[in-house]
C-alpha positions in Angstrom: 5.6 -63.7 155.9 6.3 -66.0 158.5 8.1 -68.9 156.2 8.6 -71.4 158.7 4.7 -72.0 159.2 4.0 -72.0 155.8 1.6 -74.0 154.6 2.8 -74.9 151.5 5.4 -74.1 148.6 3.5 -73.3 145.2 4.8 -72.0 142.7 2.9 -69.8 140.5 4.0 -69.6 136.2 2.4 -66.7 134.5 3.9 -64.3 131.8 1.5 -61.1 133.1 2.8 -59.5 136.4 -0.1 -58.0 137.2 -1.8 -61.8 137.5 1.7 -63.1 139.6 1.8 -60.2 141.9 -1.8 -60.5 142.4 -2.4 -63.9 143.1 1.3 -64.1 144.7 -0.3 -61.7 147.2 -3.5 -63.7 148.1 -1.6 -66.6 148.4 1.2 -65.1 151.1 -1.7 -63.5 153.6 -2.7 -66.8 153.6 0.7 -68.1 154.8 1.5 -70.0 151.6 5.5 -69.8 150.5 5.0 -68.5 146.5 7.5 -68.4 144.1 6.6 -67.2 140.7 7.5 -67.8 136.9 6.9 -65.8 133.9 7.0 -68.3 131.2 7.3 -71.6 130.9 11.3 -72.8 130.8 11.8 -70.8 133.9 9.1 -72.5 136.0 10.6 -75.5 134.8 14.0 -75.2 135.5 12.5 -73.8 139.0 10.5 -76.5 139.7 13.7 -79.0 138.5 15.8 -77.1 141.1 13.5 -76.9 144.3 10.5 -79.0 143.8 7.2 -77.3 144.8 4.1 -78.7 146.4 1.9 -77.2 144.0 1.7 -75.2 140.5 -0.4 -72.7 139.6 0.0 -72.6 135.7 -1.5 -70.3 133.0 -2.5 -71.8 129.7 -1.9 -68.8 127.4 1.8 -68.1 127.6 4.2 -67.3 124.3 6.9 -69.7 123.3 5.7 -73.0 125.7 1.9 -72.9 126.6 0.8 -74.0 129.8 -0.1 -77.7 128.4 3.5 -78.1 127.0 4.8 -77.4 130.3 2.7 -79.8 132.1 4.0 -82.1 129.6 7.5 -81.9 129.7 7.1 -82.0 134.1 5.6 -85.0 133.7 7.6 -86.9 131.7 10.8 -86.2 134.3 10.6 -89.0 136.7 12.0 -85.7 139.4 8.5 -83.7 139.1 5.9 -85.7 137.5 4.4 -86.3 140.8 4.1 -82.3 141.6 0.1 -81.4 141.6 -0.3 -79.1 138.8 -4.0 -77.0 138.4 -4.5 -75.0 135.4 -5.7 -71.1 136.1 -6.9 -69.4 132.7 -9.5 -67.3 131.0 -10.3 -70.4 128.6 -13.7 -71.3 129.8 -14.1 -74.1 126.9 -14.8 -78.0 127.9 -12.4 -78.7 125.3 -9.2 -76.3 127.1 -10.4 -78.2 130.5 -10.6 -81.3 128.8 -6.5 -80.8 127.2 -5.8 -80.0 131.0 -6.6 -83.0 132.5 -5.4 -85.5 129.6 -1.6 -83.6 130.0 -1.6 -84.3 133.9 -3.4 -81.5 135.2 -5.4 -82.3 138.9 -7.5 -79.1 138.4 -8.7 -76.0 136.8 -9.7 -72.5 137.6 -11.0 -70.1 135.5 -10.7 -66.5 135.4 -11.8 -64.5 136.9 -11.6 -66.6 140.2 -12.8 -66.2 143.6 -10.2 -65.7 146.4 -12.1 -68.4 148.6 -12.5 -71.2 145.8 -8.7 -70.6 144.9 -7.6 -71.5 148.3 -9.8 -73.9 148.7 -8.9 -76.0 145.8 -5.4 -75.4 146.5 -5.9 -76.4 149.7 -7.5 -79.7 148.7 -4.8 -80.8 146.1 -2.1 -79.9 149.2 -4.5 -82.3 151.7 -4.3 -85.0 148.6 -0.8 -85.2 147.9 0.3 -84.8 151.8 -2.0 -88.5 152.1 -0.3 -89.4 149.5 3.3 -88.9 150.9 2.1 -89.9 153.7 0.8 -93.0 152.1 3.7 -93.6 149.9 5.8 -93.4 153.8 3.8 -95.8 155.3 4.3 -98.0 151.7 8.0 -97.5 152.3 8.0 -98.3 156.1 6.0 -101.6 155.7 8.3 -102.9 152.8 11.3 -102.4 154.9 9.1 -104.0 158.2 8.6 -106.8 155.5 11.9 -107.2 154.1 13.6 -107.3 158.0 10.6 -109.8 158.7 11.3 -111.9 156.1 15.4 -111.4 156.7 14.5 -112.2 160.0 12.2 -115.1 159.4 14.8 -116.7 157.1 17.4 -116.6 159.9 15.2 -117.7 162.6 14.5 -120.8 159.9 18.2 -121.4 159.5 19.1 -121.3 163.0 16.3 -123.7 163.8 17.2 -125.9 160.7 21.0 -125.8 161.3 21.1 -126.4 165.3 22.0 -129.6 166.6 19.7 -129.2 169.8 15.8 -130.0 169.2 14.3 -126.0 169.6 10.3 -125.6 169.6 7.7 -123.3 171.0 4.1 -124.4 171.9 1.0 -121.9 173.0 -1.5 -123.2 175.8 -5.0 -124.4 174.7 -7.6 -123.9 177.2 -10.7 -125.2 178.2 -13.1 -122.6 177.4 -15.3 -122.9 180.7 -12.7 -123.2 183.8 -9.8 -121.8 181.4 -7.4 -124.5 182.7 -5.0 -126.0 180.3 -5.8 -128.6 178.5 -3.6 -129.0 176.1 -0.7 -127.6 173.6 -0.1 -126.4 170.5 2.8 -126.5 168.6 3.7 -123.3 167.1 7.5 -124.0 166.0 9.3 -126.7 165.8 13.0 -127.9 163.9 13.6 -131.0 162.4 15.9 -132.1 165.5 12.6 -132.1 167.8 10.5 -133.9 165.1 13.0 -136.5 165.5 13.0 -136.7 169.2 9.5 -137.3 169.0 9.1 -139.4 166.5 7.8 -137.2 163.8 8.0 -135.0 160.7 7.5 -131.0 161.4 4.4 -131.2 159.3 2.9 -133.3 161.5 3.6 -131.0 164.8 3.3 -127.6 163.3 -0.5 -125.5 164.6 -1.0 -129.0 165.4 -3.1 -129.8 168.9 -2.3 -133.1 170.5 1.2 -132.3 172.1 0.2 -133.6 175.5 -0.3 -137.2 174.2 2.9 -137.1 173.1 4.5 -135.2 176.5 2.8 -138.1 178.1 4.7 -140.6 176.3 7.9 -139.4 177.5 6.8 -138.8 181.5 3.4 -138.9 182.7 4.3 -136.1 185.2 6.2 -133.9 182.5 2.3 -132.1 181.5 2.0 -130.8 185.1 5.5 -129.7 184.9 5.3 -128.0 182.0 1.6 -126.0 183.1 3.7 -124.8 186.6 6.5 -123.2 183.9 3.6 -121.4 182.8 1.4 -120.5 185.7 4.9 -119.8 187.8 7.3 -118.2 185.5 9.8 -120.6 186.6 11.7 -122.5 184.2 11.8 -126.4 184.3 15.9 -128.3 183.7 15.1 -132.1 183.5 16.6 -135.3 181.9 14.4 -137.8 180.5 15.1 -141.1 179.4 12.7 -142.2 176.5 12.8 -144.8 173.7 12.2 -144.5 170.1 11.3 -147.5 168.4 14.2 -149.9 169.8 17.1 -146.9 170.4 16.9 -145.6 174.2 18.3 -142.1 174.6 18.7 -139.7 177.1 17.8 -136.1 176.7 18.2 -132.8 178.5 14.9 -130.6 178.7 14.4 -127.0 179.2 11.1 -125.2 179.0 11.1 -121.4 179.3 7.6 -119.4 180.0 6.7 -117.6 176.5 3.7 -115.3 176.8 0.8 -118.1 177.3 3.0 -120.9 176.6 6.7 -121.9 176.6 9.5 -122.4 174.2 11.6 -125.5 174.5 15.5 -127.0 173.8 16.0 -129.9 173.2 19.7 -131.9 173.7 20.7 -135.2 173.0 22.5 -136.2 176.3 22.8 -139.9 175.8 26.5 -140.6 175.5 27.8 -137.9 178.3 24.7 -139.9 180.0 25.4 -143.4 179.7 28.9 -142.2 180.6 28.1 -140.2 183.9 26.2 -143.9 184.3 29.1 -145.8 184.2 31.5 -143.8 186.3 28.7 -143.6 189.0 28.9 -147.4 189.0 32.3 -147.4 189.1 32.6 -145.0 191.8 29.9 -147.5 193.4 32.0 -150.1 193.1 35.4 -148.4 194.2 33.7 -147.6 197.3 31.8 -150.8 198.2 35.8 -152.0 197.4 37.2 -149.4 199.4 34.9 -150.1 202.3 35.7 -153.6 202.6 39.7 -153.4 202.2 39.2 -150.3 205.1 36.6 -152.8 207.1 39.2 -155.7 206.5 42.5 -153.6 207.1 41.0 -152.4 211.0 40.6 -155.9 211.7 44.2 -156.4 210.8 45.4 -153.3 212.7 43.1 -154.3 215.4 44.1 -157.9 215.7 48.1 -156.3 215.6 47.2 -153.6 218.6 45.7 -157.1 220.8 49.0 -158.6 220.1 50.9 -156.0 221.1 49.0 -155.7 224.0 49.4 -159.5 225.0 53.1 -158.6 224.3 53.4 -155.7 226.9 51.9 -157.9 229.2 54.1 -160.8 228.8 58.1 -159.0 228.9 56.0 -156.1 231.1 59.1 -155.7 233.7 61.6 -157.7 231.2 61.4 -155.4 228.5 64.0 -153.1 227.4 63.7 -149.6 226.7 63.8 -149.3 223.2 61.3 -152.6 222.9 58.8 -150.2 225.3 59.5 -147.4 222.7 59.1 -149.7 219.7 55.8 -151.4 221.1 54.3 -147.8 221.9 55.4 -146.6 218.3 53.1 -149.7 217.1 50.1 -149.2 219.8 49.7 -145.5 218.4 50.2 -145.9 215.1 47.7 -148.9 215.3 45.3 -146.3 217.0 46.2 -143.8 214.5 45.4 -146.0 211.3 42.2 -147.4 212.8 41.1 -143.8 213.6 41.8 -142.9 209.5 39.8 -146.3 208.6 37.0 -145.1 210.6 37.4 -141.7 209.1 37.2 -143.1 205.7 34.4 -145.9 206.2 32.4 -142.6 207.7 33.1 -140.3 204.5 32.4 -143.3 202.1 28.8 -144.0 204.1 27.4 -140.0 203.9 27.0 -140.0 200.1 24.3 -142.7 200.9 22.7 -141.3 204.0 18.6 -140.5 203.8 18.2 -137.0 205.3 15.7 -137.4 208.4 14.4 -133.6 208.4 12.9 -132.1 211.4 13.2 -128.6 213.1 15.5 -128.7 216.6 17.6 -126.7 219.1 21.3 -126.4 218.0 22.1 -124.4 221.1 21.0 -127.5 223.1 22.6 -129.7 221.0 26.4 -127.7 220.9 25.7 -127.0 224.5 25.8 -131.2 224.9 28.9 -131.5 222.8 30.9 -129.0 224.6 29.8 -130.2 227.8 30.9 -133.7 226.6 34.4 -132.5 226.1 34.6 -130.1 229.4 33.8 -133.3 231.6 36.5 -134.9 229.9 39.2 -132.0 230.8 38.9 -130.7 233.3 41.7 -128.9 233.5 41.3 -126.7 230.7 40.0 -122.6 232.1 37.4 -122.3 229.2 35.0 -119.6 228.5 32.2 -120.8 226.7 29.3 -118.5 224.8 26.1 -119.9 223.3 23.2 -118.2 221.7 20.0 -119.7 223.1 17.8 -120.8 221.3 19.2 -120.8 218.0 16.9 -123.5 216.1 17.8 -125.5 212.7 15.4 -127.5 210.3 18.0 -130.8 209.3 18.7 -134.2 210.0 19.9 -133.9 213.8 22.1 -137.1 213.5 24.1 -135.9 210.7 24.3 -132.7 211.8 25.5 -133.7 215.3 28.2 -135.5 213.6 29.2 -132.1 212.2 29.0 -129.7 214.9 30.8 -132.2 217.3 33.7 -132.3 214.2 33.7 -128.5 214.2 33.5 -127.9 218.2 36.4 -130.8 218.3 38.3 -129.0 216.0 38.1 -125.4 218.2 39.2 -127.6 220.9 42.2 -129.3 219.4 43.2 -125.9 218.2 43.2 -124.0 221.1 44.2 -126.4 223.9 47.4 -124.1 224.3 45.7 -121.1 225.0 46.2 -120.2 228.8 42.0 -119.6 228.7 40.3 -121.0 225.2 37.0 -118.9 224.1 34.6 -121.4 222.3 31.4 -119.1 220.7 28.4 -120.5 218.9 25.3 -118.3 217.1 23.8 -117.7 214.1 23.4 -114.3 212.1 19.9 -113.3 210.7 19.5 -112.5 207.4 18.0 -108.8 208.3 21.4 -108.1 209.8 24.1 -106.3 208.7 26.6 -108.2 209.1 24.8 -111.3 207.1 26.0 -109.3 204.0 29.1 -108.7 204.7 30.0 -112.7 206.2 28.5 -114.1 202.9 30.7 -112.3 200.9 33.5 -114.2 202.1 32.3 -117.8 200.7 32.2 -116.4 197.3 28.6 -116.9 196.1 25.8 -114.7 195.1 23.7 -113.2 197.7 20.8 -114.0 195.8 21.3 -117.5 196.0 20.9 -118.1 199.7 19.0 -115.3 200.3 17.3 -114.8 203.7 19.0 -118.1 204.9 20.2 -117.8 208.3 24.4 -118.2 209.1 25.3 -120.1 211.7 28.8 -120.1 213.2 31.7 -121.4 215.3 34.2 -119.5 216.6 37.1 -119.9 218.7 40.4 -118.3 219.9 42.7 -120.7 219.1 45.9 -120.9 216.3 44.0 -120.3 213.7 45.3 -120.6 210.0 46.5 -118.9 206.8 43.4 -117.6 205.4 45.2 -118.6 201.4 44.7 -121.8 202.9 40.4 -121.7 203.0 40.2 -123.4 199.5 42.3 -126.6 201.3 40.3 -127.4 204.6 38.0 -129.3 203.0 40.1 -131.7 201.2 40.1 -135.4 202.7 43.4 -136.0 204.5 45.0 -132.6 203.9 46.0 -131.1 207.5 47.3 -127.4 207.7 49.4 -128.1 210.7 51.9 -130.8 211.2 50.9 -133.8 213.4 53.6 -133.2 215.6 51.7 -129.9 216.7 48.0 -131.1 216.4 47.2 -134.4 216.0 44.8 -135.7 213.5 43.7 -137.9 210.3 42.8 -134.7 208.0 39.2 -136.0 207.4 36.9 -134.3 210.2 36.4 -131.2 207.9 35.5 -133.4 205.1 32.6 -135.2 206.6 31.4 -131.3 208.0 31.4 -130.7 204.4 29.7 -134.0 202.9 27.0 -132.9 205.4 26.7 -129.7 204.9 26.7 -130.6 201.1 23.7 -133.1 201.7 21.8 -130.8 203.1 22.2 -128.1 199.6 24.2 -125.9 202.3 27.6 -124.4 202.1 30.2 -124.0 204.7 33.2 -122.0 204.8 35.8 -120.4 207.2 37.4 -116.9 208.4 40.7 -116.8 210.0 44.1 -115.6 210.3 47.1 -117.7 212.4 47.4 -117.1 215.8 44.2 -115.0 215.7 41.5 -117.9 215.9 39.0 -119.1 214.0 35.4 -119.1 212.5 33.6 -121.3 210.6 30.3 -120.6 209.5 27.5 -122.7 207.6 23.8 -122.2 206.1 21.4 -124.8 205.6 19.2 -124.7 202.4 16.5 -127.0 204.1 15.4 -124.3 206.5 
């Protein structure tokens, strides 16, 4: 008997042997497992120990009859459930009749056929399998329930606890062109009621959420169908007034299946105070620009007098009044040059981009041929790319390659021959990958954004020092070595930063230097 394709476990409780070892046999060609029982205590305690699928019980047996067996099985909760069907030789309606009221599922009387045996068995095995498998499924779906409802009453916390306004809406469409029409609010907590003015009854499966998107921004709707259509999410902050309180809120919408979910948070005081140290900023710098624009007249109106002064004692004047004069002429020069440095930085956070697409070969070309013209002297080797094009504002951005093409100058103007290089690196290349790792930002972000660069031969600098060229008035060399205000850098950046670029440098002393950039308004 091959036990592990057995179709069932029945037990069979009989006190002849003949009728067990008969019906034992029948039952194990058909690849049934059988375990027999010749009276009634035994089959229970067998029944108690290893619970069958099925029992085959005789009626007539000494000491417990088959109906008292039945009996006591089905008053223990452990095998009340087991199928029990009667075989005897008590062919009266009033045995079968006893069978069924003690718990019996069938009966067969003897003599039996083979076939109707196994059929009947069969079809009380088919029963109670459904029913397992029934009472599984029960089991499943209570516990779906249960973590449903576990879940459902955390999800109802969360949303009733949070401070942030949390909802999600579905699309309606129009059932012709399928365009959206509206929304519909599916969940919503008592924060976002709030923010709109209502109570959650009055949003939930309600339609109507586009009159009250409207409200907020006319332009929000269309917004909020690209999130959507795209994918993409939408980060705003909208201003709005409820009733006569004016607040400020920060809006996210995230695609969810044909709609979005949305957060909600109350911005207003971080708002209003972002407000107030923009103005003051405003003001500091409006300030600023009018004590530097009033301070280069002063310095101006000192180097004219100084001047008038040389002039005057011009073959009278001592040496150490020549020395003095000169240490006022150039630091005259020197402070004007910051001023202008300064009024320059101050005007770029107000400069209006003037976009167009243009040659930065040309344009680098012009600058370098600027500063060749006016030395001479200098044995320079000079290598532009051709043809390297740029999409930005060419005024700004010739304020910052002429800063950055200065700077290679300055730095190697003590080189016996000074190597000034300008190109760009393609995003397909190579190299792209490995240059972008060195401004610390994800490739992802700038991806397929073209580098350019600027490198020369020159000193160079301490490459701990990257994190500090930036910074208004900090210099890396001393001005004894290289002159300078420390600002130049600073306005490459502001430029740079106005165009959603990002600029950063490679270098190591006395080895040169490279600076290299990438424009986001390609």
């Amino acid at each position: 008997m091959n036990i592990i394709n057995n179709k069932g476990d029945i037990l069979i409780v009989d006190d002849l042997p003949d009728n067990l070892r008969v019906l034992s046999q029948i039952l194990m060609e058909k690849n049934y497992q059988v375990r027999k029982a010749i009276n009634g205590k035994t089959a229970i305690r067998a029944a108690q120990l290893s619970i069958p699928d099925l029992i085959l019980l005789d009626i007539k047996m000494p000491e417990m009859d088959g109906y008292q067996v039945c009996q006591q099985l089905k008053l223990n909760d452990l095998t009340k459930e087991i199928p029990i069907i009667f075989i005897s030789a008590l062919d009266d309606t009033l045995d079968k009749i006893k069978a069924f009221e003690v718990g019996g599922v069938d009966y067969i009387t003897k003599p039996f056929q083979v076939e109707e045996v196994v059929a009947r068995i069969e079809s009380q095995l088919t029963i109670q399998r459904q029913k397992k498998q029934l009472q599984k499924e029960i089991e499943q779906r209570k516990y779906t329930e249960e973590i449903l409802h576990q879940s459902r009453a955390v999800l109802s916390s969360v949303l009733n606890s949070s401070l942030d306004g949390i909802g999600a809406v579905e699309a309606v469409r129009d059932n012709e062109s399928g365009n959206i029409i509206d929304f519909r609010c599916l969940i919503v907590n008592p924060v976002i009621a709030r923010v709109f003015g209502k109570n959650k009854s009055d949003l939930i499966g309600k339609m109507g959420v586009k009159t009250i998107i409207n409200k907020i921004d006319p332009q929000l709707f269309n917004q909020l169908i690209k999130v959507i259509e795209t994918g993409k999410p939408l980060t705003e902050d909208f201003y709005c007034q409820c009733d006569s309180l004016k607040y400020w809120f920060h809006f996210i919408a995230v695609k969810l299946g044909d709609g979005f979910a949305v957060t909600v948070k109350n911005i207003t005081e971080r708002k209003e105070t972002e407000l107030e140290l923009k103005k003051i900023n405003q003001d500091l710098e409006i300030f600023s620009y009018s004590i530097a624009h009033d301070l280069r007249n002063y310095i101006n109106n000192i180097n004219v007098a100084v001047s008038l002064l040389e002039d005057e004692i011009n073959d009278n004047a001592r040496e150490n009044e020549k020395e003095l004069m000169e240490i006022i002429s150039v630091s005259c020069q020197r402070t004007i040059n910051l001023l202008e440095g300064i009024t320059e930085l101050s005007k770029l956070k107000y400069e209006s981009l003037k976009i167009t697409s243009f040659n930065l070969s040309k344009l680098v070309g012009d600058i370098l041929k600027y500063l060749t013209k006016n030395n001479p002297e200098r044995n320079i080797k000079i290598n532009i790319q051709q043809d390297v094009f740029a999409t930005a504002d060419p005024n700004l951005l010739n304020v910052s390659l002429e800063n950055l093409l200065k700077n290679a100058w300055k730095y190697t103007q003590k080189n016996e021959e000074t190597i000034i290089e300008f190109g760009e690196i393609k995003y397909e290349e190579k190299i792209w990958a490995e240059k972008i790792k060195l401004a610390n930002i994800p490739l992802s972000k700038l991806k397929q954004k073209t580098i350019y660069f600027i490198k020369d031969n020159g000193i160079g600098f301490d490459s701990n020092n990257c994190e500090e060229l930036f910074i208004p008035f900090k210099k890396l060399h001393k001005n004894k070595d290289f002159e300078g205000t420390g600002i130049g850098l600073s306005i490459v950046y502001r430029i740079i930063e106005l165009h959603d670029g990002i600029i950063w440098a490679e270098s190591q002393i006395n080895q040169g230097a490279t600076f290299y950039f990438i424009l986001n308004h390609e």
